[in-house]
RODOLO-308347 format. One line per 3 residues: number of its first residue (from 1); their letters; for each residue y, x, z of C-alpha. Coordinates in Angstrom, 3 decimals. Each point is the difference from the previous one (the first is absolute). Layout:
BEGIN
NUM> A> Y,X,Z | ...
This chain:
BEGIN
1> XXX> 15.238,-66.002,-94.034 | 2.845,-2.509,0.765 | 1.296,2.157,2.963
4> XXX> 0.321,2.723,-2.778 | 1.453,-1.744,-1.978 | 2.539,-1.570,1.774
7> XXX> 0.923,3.831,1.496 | 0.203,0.816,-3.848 | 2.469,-3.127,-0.350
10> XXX> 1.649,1.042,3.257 | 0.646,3.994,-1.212 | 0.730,-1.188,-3.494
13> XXX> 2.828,-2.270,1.298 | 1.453,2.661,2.335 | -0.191,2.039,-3.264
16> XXX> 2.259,-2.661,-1.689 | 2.413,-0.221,3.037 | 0.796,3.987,-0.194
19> XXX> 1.253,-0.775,-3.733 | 3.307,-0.804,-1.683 | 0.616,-4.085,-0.339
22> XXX> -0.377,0.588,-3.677 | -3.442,1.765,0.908 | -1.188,-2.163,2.301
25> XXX> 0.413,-3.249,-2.189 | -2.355,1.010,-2.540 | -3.132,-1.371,-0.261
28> XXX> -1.709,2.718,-2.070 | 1.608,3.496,0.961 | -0.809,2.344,-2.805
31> XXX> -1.923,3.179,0.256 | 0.059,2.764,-1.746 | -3.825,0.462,-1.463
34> XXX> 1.385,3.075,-2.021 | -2.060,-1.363,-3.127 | 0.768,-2.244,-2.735
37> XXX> -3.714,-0.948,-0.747 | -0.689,-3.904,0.148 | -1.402,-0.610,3.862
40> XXX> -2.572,-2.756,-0.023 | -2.233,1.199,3.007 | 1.469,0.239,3.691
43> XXX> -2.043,0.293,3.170 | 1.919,0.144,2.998 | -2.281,1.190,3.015
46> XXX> 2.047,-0.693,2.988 | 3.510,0.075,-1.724 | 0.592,3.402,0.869
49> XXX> -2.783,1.258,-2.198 | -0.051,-1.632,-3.025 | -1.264,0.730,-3.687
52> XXX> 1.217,-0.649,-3.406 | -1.704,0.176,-3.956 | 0.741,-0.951,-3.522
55> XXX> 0.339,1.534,-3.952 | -0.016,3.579,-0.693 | -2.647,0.664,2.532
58> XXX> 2.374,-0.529,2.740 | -0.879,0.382,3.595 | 2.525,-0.368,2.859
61> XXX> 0.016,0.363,3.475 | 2.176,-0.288,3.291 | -0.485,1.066,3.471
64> XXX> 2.897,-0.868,1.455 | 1.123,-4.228,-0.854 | 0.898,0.687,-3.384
67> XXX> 3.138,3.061,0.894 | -1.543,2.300,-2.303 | -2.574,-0.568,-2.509
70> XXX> -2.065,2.879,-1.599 | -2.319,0.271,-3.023 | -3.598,0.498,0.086
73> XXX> -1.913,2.121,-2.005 | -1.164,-1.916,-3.548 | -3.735,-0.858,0.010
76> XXX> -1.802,1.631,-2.625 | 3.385,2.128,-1.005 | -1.502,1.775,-2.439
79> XXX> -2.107,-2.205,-1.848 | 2.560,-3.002,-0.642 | 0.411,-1.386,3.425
82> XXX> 3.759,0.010,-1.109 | -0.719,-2.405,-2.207 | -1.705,-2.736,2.554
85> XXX> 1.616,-3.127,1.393 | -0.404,-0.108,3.470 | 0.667,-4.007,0.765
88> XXX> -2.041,0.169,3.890 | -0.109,2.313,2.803 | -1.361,-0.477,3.169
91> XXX> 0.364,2.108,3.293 | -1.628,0.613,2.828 | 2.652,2.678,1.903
94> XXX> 1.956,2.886,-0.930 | -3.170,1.943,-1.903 | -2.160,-2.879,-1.226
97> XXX> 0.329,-2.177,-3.106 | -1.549,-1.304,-3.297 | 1.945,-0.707,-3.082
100> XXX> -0.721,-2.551,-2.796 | 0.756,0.630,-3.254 | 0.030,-2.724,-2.510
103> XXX> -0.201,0.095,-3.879 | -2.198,-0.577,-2.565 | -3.068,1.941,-0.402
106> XXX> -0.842,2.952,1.951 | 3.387,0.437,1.463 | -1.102,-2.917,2.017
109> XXX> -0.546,2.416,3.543 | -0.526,0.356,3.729 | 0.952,3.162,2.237
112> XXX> 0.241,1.223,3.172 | 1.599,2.529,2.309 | -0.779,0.710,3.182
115> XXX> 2.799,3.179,0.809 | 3.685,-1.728,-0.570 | -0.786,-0.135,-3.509
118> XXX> -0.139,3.964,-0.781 | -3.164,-0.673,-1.917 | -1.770,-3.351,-1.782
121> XXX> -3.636,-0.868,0.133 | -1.194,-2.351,-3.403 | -2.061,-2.808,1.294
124> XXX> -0.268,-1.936,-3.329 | 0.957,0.199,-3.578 | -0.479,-3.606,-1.545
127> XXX> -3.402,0.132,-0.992 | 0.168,-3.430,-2.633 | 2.589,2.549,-2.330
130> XXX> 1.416,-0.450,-2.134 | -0.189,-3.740,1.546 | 1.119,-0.326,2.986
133> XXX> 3.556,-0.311,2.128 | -0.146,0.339,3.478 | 2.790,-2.415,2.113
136> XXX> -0.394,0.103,3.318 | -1.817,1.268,3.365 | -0.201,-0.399,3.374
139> XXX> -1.180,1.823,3.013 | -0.413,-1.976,2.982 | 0.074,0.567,3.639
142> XXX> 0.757,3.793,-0.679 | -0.533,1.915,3.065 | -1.507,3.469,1.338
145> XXX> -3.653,0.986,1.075 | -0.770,3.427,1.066 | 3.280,0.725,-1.814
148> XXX> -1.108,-0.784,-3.059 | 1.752,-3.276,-2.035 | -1.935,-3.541,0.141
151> XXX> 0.247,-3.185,-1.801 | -1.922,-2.473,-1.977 | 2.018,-0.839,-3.206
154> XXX> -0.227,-1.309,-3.594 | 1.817,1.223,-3.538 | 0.403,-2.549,-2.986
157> XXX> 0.300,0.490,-2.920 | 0.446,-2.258,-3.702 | -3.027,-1.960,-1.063
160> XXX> -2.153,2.562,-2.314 | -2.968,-2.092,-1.928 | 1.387,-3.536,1.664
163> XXX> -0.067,0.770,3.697 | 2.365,1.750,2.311 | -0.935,3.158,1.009
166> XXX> -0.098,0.944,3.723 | -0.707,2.921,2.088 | -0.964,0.421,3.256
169> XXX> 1.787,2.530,2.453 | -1.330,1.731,3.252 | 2.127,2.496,1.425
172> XXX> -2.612,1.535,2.713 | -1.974,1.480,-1.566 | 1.306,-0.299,-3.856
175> XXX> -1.929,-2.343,-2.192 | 1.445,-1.768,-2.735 | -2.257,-2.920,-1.783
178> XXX> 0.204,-2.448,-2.842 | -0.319,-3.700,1.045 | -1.757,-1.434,-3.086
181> XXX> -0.536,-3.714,0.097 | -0.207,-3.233,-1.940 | 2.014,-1.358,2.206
184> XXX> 3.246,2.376,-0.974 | 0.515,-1.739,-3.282 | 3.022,-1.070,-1.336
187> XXX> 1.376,-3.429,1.132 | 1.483,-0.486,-2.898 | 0.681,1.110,-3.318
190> XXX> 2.571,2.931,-0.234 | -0.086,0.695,3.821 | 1.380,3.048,1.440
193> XXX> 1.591,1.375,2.965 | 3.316,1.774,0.445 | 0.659,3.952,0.649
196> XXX> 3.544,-1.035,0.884 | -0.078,1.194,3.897 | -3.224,0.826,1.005
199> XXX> -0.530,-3.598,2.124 | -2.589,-1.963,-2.005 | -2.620,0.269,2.792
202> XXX> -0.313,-1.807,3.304 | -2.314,0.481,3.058 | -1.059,-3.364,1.564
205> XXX> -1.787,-0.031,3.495 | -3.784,1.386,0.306 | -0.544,1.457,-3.345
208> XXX> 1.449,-2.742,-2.093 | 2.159,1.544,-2.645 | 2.530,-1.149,-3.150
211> XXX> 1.753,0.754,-2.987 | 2.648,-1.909,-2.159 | 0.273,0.088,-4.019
214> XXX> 2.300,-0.665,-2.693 | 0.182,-0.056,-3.570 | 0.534,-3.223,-2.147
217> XXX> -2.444,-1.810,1.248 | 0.842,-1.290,3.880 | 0.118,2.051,2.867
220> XXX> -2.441,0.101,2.694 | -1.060,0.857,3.059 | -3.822,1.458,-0.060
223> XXX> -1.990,0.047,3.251 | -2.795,2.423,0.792 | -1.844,-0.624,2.813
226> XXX> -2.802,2.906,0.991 | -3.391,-0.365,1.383 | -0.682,1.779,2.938
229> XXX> -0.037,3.468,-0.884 | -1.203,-0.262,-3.786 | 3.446,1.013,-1.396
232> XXX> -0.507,3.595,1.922 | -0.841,2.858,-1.851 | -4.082,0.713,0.292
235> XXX> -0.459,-3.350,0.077 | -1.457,-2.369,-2.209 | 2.836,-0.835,-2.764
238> XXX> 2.971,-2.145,1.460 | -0.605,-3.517,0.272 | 2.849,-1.659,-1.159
241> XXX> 0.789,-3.864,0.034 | 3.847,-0.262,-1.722 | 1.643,-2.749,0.492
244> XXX> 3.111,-0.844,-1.994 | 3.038,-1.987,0.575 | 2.817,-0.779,-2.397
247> XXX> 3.549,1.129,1.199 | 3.143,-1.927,-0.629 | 2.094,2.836,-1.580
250> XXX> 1.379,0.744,-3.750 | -2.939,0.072,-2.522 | -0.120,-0.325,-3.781
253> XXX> 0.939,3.540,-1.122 | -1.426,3.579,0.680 | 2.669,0.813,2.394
256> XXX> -0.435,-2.738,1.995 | -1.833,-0.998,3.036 | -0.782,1.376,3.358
259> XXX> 1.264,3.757,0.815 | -0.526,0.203,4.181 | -1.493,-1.553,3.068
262> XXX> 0.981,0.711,3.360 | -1.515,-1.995,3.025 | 0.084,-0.464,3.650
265> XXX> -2.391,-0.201,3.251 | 0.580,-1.998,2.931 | -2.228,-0.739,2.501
268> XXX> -0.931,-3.759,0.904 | -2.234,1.150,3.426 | -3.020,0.294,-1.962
271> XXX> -0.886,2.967,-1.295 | -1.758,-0.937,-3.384 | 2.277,-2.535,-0.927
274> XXX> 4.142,1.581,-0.428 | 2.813,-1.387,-1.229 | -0.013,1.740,-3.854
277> XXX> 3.560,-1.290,-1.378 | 0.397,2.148,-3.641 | 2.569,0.167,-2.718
280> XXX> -0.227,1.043,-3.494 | 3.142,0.647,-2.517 | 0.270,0.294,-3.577
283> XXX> 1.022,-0.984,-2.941 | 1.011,1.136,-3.454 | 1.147,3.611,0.204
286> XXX> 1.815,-0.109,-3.679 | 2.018,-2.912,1.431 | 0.925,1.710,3.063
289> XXX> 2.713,-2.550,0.919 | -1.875,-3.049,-0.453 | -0.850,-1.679,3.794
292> XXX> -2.971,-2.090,-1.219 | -3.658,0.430,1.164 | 1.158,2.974,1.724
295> XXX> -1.845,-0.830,3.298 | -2.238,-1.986,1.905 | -1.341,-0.204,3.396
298> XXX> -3.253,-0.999,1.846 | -0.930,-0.882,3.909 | -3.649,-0.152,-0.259
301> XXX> -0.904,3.741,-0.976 | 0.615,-1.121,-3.938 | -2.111,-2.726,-0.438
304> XXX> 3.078,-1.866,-1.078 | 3.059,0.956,-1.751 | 3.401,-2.067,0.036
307> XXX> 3.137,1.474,-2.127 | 3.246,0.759,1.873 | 2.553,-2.624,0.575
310> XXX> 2.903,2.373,-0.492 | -1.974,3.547,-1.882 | 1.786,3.570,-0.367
313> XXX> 2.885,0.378,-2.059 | -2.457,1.894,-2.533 | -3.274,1.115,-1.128
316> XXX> -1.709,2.054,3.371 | -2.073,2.739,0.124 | -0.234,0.751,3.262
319> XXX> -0.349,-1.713,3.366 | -0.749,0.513,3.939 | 0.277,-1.211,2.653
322> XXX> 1.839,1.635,3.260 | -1.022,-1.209,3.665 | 2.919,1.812,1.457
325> XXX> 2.276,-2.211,-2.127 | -1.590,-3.354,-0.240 | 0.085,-0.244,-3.312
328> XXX> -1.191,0.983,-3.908 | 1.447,1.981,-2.288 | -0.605,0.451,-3.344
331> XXX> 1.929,2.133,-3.167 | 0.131,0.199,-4.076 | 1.570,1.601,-2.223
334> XXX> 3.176,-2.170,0.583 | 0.167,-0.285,3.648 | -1.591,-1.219,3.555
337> XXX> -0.567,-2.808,1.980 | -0.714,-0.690,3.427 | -2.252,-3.102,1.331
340> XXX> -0.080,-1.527,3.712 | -2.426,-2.810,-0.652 | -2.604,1.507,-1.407
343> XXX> 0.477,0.020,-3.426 | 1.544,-3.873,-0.739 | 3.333,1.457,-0.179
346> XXX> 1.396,3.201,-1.042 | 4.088,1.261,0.363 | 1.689,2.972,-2.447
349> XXX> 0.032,3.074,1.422 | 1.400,2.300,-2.338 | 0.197,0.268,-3.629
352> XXX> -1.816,4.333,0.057 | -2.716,0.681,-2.894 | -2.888,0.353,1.954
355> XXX> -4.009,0.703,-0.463 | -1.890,0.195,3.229 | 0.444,-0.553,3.581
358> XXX> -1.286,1.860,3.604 | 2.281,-1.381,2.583 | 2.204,1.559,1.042
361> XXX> 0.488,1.829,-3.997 | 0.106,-1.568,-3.272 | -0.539,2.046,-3.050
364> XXX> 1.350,-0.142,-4.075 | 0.887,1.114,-2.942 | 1.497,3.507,-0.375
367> XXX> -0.655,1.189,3.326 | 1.109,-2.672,1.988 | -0.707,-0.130,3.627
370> XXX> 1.261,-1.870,2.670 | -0.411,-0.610,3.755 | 0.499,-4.277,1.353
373> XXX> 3.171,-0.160,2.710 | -1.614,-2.895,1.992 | 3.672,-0.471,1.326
376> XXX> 1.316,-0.941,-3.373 | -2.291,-2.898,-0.744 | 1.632,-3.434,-0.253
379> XXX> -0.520,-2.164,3.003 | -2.528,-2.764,-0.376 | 1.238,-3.413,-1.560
């Protein structure tokens, strides 16, 4: 993976040379998406193929880095799907996805394609309507078996009757299952999570998984460790142990708290025992240009949380990080930032009006798409 990446860097940066100066000194070089929905989903497979989702029951897709994007056909077209907010995608090539769509009730809904996105498959209509928001989900390790899409993932959703609601995801072959437990209960009153970019899960090593929440209560960080197969479909019902711990970022007010968690692996010499450095950002999103509580970072696979020294310039919904580059980024709706120390200290990038983030794209509001110039980042203080 870091050999591809770094020949992504490599290609993208050539890219950048080829360019005007005035080109090739943006950070963010627009793309024309050819839609003026509101993006908040963006899967990039390999940053040649890459996918794209938000309002109107918008589906997008590229084939060629982002040069020419083209529509795909509407899920459900003629039964509303027009009407759904599509705030995650995620992507397995050219042919395979599954799109989220968030809202309340049973527009709250999972689909899939499997032929470039011709046709959609419904997975799941929110079955808690009209309760019920779904936020985010995550397949992980996607890959190919007898040419058929695998992956073990999880979909979460708003607390219905005081506890979160989660699904489980298999891929190969389909299954879809609700993880009911005690143990998914609020931590506190008037949690949440965020449908801002589709990045409120995390996958933690040997079937240890997480999710943050907001609301005006304090945001946290909820652990969910799994027995050894008991969370798999067929089984006896999952058995979860959650384990919650409180994240320094903006609290006090619905709109605030944790919106995304991104992490990273690296390997110490023993194999059960990484490196797991993660970052979560946040905020308030109706103050959009207020720095505080906006993130936080942790070196011992978020046991512990410690605020930034220097946060982004603004509430983030959005971050990654890029092993090619060294470094995190993260975006809101009034700019990015960029982080070489993992998470203590972040610099401006840009001052866009951003949703959601796939390295090497970053998505928006009315359409917005654009592709990261690695070239045009500011050196390292």
């Amino acid at each position: 993976m870091q050999i591809f990446q770094l020949t992504l860097l490599l290609a993208v940066s050539a890219c950048a040379a080829a360019q005007s100066p005035a080109q090739a000194q943006t950070l963010w070089q627009m793309q024309n998406s050819g839609s003026t929905a509101s993006l908040r989903g963006i899967d990039s497979v390999d940053g040649v193929v890459a996918w794209a989702s938000g309002t109107d029951g918008t589906v997008l897709r590229t084939i060629d880095g982002g040069a020419h994007w083209t529509a795909c056909a509407v899920p459900d077209a003629a039964t509303g799907g027009a009407t759904l907010d599509f705030r995650g995608v995620q992507a397995w090539d050219l042919d395979t996805a599954m799109v989220m769509a968030s809202s309340p009730g049973e527009k709250s809904r999972l689909y899939e394609t499997t032929d470039g996105c011709r046709t959609w498959t419904l997975l799941l209509k929110n079955p808690d309507a009209p309760k019920g928001f779904f936020d985010s989900f995550q397949v992980f390790s996607k890959s190919f078996r007898n040419g058929e899409p695998t992956g073990y993932g999880l979909l979460l959703g708003d607390p219905v009757g005081g506890r979160f609601t989660l699904f489980e995801i298999n891929a190969t072959p389909y299954s879809l299952a609700r993880v009911d437990s005690k143990d998914l209960i609020v931590p506190a009153k008037n949690s949440s999570a965020f449908a801002a970019s589709n990045s409120c899960l995390v996958d933690y090593y040997k079937g240890t998984y997480g999710f943050i929440t907001g609301g005006a209560s304090a945001p946290y960080l909820v652990r969910i460790p799994y027995g050894e197969g008991t969370w798999r479909p067929g089984k006896q019902g999952p058995n979860v142990i959650a384990v919650t711990v409180k994240l320094p970022l903006a609290a006090g007010q619905d709109s605030t708290g944790a919106f995304a968690i991104a992490q990273r692996l690296e390997s110490t010499g023993a194999e059960s025992a990484p490196q797991i450095t993660e970052v979560a950002v946040g905020g308030d999103d109706a103050k959009p240009n207020e720095s505080a509580g906006t993130a936080a970072w942790s070196a011992d696979g978020g046991q512990h949380w410690t605020a930034s020294t220097t946060p982004p310039h603004g509430y983030r919904s959005a971050v990654q990080w890029s092993e090619a580059l060294r470094a995190w980024i993260t975006v809101g709706t009034n700019g990015s930032d960029v982080s070489r120390d993992d998470g203590k200290t972040w610099q401006p990038l840009d001052n866009g009006n951003w949703n959601a983030l796939s390295l090497p794209y970053v998505v928006g509001p009315n359409g917005r798409i654009a592709r990261l110039n690695p070239t045009a980042l500011p050196a390292e203080k």
